[in-house]
Backbone as JSON, one array per atom type, in Angstrom:
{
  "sequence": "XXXXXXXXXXXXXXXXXXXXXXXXXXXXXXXXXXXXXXXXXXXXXXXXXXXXXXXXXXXXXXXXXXXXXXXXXXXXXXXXXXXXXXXXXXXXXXXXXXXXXXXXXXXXXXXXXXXXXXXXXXXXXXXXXXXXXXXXXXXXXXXXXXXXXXXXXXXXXXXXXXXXXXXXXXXXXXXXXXXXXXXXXXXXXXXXXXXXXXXXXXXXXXXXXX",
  "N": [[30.43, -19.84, 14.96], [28.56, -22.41, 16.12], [25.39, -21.48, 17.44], [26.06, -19.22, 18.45], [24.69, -16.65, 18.19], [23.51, -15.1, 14.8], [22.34, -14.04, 13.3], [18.98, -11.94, 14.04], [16.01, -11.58, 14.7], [13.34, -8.98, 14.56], [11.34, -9.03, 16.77], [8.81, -10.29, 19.09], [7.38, -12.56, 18.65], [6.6, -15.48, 18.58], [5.49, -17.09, 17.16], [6.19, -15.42, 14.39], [9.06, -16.12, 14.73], [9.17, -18.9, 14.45], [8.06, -19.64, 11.72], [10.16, -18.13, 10.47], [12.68, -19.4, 10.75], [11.93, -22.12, 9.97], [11.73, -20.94, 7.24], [14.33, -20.95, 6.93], [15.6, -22.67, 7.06], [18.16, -24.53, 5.96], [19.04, -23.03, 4.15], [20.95, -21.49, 4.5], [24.43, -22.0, 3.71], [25.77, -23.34, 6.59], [24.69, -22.3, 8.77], [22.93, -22.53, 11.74], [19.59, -22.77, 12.41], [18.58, -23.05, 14.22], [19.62, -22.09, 17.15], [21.29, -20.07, 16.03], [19.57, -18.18, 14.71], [17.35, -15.54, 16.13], [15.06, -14.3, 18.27], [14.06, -10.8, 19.7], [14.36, -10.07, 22.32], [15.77, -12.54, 22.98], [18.45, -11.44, 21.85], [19.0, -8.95, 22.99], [17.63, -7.02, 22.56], [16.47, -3.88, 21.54], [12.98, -1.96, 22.25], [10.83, -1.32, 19.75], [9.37, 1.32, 18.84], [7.22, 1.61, 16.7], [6.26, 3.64, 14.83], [6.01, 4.68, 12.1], [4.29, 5.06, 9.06], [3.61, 3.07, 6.82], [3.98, -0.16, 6.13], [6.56, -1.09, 4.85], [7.96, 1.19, 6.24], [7.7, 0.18, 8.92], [8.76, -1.82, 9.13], [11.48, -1.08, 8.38], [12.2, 0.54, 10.12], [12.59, -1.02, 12.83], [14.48, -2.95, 11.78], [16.46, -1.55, 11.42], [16.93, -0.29, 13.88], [17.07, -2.44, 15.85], [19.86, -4.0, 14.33], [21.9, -1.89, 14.49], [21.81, -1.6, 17.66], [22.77, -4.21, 18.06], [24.74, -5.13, 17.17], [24.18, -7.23, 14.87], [23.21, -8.94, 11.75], [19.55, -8.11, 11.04], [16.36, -8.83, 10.99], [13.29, -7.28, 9.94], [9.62, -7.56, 9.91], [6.41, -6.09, 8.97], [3.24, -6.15, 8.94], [0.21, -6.82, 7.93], [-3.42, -7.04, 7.47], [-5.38, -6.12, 4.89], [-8.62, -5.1, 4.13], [-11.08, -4.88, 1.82], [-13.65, -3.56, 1.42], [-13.22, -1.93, 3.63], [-11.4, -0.34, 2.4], [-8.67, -1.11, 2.48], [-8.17, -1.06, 5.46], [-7.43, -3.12, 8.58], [-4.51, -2.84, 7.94], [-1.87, -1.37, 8.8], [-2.93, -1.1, 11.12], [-3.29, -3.53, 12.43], [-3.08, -5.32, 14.33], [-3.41, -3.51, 16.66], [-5.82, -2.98, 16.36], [-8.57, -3.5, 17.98], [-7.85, -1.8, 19.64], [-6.2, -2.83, 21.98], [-2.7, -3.97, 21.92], [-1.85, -6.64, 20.36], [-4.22, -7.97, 20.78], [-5.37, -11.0, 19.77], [-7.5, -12.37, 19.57], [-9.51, -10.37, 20.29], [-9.15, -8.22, 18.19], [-9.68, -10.19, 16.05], [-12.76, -10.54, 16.61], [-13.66, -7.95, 17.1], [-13.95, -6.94, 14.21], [-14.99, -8.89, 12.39], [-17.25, -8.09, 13.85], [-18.0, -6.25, 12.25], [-17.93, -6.05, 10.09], [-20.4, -7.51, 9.73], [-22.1, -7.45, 8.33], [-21.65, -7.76, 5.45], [-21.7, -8.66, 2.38], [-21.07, -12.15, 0.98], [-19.7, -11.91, -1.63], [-18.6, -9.48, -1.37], [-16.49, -9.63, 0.61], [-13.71, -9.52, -0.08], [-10.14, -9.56, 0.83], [-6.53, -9.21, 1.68], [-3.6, -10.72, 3.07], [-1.05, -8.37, 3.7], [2.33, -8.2, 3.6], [5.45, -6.15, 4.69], [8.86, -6.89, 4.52], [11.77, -6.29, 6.23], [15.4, -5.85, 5.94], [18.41, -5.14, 7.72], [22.15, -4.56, 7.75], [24.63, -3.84, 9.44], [26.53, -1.16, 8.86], [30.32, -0.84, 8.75], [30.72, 1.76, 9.95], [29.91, 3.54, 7.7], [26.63, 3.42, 8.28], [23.58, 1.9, 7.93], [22.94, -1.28, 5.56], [20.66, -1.69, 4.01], [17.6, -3.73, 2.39], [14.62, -4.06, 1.35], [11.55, -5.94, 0.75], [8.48, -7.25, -0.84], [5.21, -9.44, 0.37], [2.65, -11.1, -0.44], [-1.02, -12.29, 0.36], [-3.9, -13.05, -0.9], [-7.12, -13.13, -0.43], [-10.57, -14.54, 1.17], [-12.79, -13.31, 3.13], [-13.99, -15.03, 6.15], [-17.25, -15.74, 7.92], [-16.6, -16.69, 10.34], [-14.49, -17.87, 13.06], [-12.0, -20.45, 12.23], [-10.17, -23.33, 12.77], [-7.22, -24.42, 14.26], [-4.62, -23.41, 14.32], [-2.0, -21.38, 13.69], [-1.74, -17.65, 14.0], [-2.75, -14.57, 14.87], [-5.27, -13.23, 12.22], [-5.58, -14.99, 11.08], [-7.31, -17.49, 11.41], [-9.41, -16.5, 10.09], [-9.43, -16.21, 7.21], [-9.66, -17.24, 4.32], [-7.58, -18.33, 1.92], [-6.98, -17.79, -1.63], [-8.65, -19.92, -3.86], [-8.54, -22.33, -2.43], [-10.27, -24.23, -0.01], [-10.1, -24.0, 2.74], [-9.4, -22.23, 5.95], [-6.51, -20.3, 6.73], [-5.64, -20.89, 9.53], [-6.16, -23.3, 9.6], [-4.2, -25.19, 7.88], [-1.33, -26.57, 7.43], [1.77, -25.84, 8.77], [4.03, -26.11, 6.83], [2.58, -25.57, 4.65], [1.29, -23.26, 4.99], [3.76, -22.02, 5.02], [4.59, -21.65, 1.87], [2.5, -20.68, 0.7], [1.94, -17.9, 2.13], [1.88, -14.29, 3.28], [3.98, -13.7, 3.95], [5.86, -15.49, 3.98], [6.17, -15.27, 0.98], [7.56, -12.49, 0.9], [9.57, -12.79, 2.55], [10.99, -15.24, 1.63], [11.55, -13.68, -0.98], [13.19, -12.07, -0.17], [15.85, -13.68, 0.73], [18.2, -14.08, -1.19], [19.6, -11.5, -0.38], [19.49, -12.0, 2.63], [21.62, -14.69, 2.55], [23.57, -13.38, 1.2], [24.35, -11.29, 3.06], [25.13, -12.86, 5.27], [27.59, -14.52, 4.47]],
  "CA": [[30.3, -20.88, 15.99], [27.2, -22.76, 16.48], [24.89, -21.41, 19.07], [26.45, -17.63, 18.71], [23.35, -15.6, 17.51], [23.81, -14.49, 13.25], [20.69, -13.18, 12.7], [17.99, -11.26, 14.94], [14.01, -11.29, 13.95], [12.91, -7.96, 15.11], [9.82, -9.41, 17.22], [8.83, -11.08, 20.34], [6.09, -13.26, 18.16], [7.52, -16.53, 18.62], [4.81, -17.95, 15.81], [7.02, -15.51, 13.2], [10.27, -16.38, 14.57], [9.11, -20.29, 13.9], [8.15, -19.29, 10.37], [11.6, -17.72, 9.52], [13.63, -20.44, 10.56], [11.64, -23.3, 8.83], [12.0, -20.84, 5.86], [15.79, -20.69, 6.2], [16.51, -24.01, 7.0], [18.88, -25.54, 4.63], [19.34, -22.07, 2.72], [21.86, -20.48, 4.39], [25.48, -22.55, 4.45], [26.49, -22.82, 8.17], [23.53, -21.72, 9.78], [21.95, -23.02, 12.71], [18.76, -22.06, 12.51], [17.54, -23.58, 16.06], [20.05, -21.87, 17.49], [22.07, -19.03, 15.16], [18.41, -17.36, 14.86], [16.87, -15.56, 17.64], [14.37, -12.94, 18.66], [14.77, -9.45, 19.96], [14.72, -10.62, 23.58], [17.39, -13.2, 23.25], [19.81, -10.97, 21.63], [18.85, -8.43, 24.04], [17.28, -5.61, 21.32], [15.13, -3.01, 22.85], [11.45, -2.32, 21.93], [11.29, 0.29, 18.93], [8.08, 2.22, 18.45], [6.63, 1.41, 14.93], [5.38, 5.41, 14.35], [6.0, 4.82, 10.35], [2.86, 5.06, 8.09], [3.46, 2.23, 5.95], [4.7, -1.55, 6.15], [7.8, -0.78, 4.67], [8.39, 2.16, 7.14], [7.6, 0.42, 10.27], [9.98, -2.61, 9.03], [12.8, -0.56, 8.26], [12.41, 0.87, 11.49], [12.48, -2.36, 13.41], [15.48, -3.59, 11.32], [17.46, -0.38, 11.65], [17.31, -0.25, 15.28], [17.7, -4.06, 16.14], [20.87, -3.93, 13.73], [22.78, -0.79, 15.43], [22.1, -2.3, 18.88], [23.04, -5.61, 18.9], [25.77, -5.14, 15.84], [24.0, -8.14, 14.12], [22.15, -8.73, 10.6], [18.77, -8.18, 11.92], [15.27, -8.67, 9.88], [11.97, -6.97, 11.0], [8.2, -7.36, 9.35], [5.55, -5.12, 9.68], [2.02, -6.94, 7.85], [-1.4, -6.69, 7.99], [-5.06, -7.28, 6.62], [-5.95, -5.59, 4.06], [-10.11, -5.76, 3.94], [-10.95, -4.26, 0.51], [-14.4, -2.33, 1.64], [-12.72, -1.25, 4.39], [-10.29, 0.71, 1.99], [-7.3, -1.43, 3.2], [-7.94, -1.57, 7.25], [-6.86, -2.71, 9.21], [-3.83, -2.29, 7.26], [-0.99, -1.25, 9.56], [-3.42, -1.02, 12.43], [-3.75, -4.95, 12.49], [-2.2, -5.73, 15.59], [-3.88, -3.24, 17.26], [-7.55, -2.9, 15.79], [-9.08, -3.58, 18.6], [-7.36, -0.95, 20.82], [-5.16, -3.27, 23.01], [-1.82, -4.33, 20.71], [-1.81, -8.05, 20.45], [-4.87, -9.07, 21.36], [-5.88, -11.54, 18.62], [-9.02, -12.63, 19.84], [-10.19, -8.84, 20.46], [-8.99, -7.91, 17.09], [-10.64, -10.46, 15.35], [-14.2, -10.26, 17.05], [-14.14, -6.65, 15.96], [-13.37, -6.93, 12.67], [-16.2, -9.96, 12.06], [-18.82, -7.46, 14.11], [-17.78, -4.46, 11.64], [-18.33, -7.03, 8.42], [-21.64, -8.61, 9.78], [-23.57, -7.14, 6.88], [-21.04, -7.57, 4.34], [-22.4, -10.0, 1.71], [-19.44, -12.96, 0.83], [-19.15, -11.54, -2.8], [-17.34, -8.59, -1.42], [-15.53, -10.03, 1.62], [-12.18, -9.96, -0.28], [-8.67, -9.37, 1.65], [-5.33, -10.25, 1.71], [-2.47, -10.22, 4.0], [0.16, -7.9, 3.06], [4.18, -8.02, 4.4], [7.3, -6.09, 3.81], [9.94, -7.58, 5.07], [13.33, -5.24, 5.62], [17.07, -6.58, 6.16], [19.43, -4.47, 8.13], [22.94, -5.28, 7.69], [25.39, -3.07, 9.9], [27.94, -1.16, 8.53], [31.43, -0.04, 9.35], [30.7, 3.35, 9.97], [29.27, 4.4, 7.07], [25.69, 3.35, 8.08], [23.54, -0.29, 7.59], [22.72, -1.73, 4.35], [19.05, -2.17, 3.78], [16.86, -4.02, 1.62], [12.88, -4.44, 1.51], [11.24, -6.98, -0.13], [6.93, -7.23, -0.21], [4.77, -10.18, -0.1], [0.7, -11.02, -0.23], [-1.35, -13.14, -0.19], [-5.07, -12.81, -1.02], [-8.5, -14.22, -0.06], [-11.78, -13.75, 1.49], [-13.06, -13.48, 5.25], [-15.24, -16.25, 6.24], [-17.76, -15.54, 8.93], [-16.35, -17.42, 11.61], [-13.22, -18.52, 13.15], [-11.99, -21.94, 11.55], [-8.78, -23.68, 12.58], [-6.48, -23.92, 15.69], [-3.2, -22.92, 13.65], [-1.26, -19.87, 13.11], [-2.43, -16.47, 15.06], [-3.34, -13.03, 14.23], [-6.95, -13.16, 11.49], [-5.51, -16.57, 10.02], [-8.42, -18.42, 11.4], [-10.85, -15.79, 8.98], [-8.74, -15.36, 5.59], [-9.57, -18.3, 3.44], [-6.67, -18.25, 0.96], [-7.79, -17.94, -3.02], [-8.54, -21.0, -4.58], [-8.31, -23.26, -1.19], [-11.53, -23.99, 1.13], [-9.74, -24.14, 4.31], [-8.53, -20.92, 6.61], [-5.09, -19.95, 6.92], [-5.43, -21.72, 10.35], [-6.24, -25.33, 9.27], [-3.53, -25.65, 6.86], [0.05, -27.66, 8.06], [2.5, -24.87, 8.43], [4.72, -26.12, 5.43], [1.22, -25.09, 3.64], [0.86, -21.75, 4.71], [4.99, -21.14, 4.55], [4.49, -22.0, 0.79], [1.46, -19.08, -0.12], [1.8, -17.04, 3.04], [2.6, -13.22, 2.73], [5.69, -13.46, 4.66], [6.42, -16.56, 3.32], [6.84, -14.59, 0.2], [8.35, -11.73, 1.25], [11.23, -13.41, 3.05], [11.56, -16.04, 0.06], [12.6, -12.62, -1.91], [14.56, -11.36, 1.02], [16.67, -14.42, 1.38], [19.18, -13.62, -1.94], [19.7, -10.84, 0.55], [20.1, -12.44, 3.65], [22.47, -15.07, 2.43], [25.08, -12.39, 0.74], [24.9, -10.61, 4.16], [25.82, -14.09, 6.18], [28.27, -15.56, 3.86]],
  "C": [[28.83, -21.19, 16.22], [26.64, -22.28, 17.83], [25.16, -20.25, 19.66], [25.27, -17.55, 17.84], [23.99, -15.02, 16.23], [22.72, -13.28, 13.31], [19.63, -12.85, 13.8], [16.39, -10.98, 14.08], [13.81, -10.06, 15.3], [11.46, -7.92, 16.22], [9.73, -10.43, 18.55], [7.39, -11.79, 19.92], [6.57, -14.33, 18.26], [7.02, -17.19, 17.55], [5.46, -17.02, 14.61], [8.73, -15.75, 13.49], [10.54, -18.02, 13.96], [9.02, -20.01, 12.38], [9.75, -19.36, 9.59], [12.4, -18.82, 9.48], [13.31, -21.99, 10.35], [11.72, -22.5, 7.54], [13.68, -20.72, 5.0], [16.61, -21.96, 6.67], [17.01, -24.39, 5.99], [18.82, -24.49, 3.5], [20.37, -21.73, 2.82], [22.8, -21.7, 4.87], [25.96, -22.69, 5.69], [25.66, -22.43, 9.11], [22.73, -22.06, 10.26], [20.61, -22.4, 12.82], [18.27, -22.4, 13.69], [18.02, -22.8, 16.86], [21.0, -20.06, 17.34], [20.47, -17.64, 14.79], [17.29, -16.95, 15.39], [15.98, -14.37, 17.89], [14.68, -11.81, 19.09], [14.91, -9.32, 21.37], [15.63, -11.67, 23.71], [18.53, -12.8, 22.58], [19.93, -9.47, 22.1], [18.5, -6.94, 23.19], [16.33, -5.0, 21.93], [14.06, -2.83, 21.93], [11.87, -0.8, 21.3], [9.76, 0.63, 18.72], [7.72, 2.33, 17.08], [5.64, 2.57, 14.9], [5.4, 5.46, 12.56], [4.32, 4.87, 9.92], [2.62, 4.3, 7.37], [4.31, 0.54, 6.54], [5.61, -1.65, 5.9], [8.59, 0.12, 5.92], [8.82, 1.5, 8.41], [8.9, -0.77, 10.26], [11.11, -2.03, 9.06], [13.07, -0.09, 9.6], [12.91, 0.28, 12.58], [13.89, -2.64, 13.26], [16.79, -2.51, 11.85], [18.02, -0.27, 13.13], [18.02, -1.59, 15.79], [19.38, -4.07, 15.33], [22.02, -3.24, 14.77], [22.36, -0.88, 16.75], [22.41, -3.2, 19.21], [24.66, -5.75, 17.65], [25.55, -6.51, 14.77], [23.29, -8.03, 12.76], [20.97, -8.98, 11.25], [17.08, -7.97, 10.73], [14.51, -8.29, 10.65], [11.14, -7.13, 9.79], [7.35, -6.56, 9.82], [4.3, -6.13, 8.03], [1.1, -7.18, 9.11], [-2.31, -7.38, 7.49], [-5.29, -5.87, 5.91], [-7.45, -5.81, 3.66], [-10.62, -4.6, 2.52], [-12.29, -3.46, 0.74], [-13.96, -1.73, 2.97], [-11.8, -0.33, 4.27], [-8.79, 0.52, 2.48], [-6.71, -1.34, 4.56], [-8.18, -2.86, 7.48], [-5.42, -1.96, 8.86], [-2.82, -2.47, 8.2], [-1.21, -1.27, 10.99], [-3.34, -2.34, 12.85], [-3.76, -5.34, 13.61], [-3.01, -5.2, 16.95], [-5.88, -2.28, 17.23], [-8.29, -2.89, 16.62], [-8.89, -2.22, 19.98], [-6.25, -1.76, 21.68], [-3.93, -4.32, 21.93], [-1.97, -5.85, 21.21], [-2.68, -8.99, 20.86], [-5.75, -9.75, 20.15], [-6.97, -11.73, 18.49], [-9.83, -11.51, 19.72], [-10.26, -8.48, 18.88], [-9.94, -8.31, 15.87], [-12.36, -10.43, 14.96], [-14.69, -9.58, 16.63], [-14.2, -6.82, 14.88], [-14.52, -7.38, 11.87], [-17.37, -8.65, 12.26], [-18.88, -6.17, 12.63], [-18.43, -5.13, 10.1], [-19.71, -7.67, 8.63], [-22.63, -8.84, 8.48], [-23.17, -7.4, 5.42], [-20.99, -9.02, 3.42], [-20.89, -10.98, 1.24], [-19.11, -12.37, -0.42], [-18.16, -10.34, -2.31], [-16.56, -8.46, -0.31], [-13.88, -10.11, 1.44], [-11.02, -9.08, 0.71], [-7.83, -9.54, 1.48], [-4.4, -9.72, 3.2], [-1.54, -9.76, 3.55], [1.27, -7.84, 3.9], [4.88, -7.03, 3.77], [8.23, -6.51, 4.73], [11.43, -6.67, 4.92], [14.63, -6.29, 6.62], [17.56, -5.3, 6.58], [20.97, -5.04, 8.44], [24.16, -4.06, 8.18], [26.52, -2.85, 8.98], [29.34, -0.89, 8.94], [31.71, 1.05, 9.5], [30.02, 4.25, 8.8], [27.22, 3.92, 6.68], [25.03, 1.84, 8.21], [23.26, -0.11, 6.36], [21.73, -2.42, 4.42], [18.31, -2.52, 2.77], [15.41, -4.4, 2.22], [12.25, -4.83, 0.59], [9.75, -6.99, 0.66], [6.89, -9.12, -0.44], [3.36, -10.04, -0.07], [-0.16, -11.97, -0.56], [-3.2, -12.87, 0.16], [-6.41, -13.76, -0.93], [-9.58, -14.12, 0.11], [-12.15, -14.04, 2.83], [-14.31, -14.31, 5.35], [-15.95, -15.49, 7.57], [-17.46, -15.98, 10.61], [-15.07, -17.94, 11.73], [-12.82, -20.38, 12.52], [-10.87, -22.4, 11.73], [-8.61, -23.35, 13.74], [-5.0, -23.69, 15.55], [-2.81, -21.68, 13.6], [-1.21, -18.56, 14.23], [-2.98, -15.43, 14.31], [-5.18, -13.4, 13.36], [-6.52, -14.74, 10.79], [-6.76, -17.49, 10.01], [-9.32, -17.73, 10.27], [-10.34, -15.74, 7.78], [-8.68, -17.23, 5.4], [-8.74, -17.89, 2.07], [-7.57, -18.41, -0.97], [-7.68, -19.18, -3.59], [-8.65, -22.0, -3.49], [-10.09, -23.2, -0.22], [-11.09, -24.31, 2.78], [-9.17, -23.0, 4.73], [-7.13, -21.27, 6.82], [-4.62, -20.58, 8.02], [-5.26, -23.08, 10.45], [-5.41, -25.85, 8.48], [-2.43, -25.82, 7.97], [0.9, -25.95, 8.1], [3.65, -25.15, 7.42], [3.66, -25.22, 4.67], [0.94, -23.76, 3.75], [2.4, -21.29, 4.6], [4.69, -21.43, 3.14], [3.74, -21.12, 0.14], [1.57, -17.83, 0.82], [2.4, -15.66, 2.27], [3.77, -13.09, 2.75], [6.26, -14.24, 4.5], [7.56, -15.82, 1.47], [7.64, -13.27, 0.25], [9.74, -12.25, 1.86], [11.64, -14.2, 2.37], [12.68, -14.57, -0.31], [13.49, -12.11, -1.06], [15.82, -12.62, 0.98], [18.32, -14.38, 0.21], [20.19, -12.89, -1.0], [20.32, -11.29, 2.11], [21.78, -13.25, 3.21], [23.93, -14.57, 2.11], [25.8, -11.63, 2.14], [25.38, -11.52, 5.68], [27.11, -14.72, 5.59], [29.67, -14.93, 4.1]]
}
């Protein structure tokens, strides 16, 4: 029925719940995406503690819980920055790099002051995703898949763009001279990490809606 909740995004980001459902418009038969796909506050999912060690971990985590509380198919992400002399920090910290979780502005500031010295030849980065599916079962458990994505670039000195959130304004995509912020959001669902990661997830989704 249109307008009953299918699917649950593990997140109270509202800029990746927009993502998902411009990436599953017109994939899945029957499925409202304005409506049929909904955050973890409108299908009333409680707040899970991402203690994993990896992007995969903290997704599965996410998905697992959201799933076996709301009895729905339920996707979670866990993605980062990857800064390549930084040895892959923020990494899983991303979110909360700065010390206070979600503060984008904070996050980024740091990040810039920590790179001040760091010449543009070795500014490279990317954003990495995994993306996990939880698909309740009938007692014997859910049915999980995890699917990566990434997408790689280099950190510009300065914020650029009034699009997206998280480091998007600093990660100039490879090959492109505009930040992750200034691009249309068709344009960054199309190279994004999580763009690709939920591309490969969606085989997945669809088998577990149909």
């Amino acid at each position: 029925m249109s307008g009953t909740p299918r699917l649950v995004l593990a997140t109270h980001n509202q800029g990746k719940l927009r993502e998902l459902r411009e990436l599953l418009r017109g994939q899945v038969p029957g499925l409202d995406v304005d409506t049929q796909v909904v955050d973890a506050a409108a299908a009333g999912a409680p707040d899970v503690v991402e203690n994993g060690v990896t992007f995969a971990e903290n997704s599965l985590l996410k998905a697992r819980a959201v799933a076996e509380a709301t009895g729905l198919v339920a996707i979670a992400d866990d993605s980062g920055l990857a800064v390549d002399v930084l040895g892959g920090a923020p990494g899983i910290f991303s979110a909360r790099w700065s010390g206070r979780h979600g503060d984008d502005a904070a996050n980024l500031q740091l990040l810039l002051a920590q790179l001040s010295d760091v010449p543009d030849a070795h500014r490279g980065a990317a954003f990495i995703c995994a993306a996990a599916l939880a698909v309740p079962g009938d007692g014997d458990g859910t049915r999980e898949v995890v699917e990566y994505g990434q997408l790689e670039g280099t950190l510009l000195r300065e914020p650029r763009g009034a699009g997206g959130f998280g480091y998007d304004p600093i990660l100039q995509p490879k090959g492109m001279d505009r930040s992750c912020a200034e691009l249309s959001s068709e344009e960054k669902n199309a190279i994004s990490h999580r763009g690709h990661a939920f591309r490969a997830l969606l085989p997945a989704i669809i088998d577990a809606l149909s």
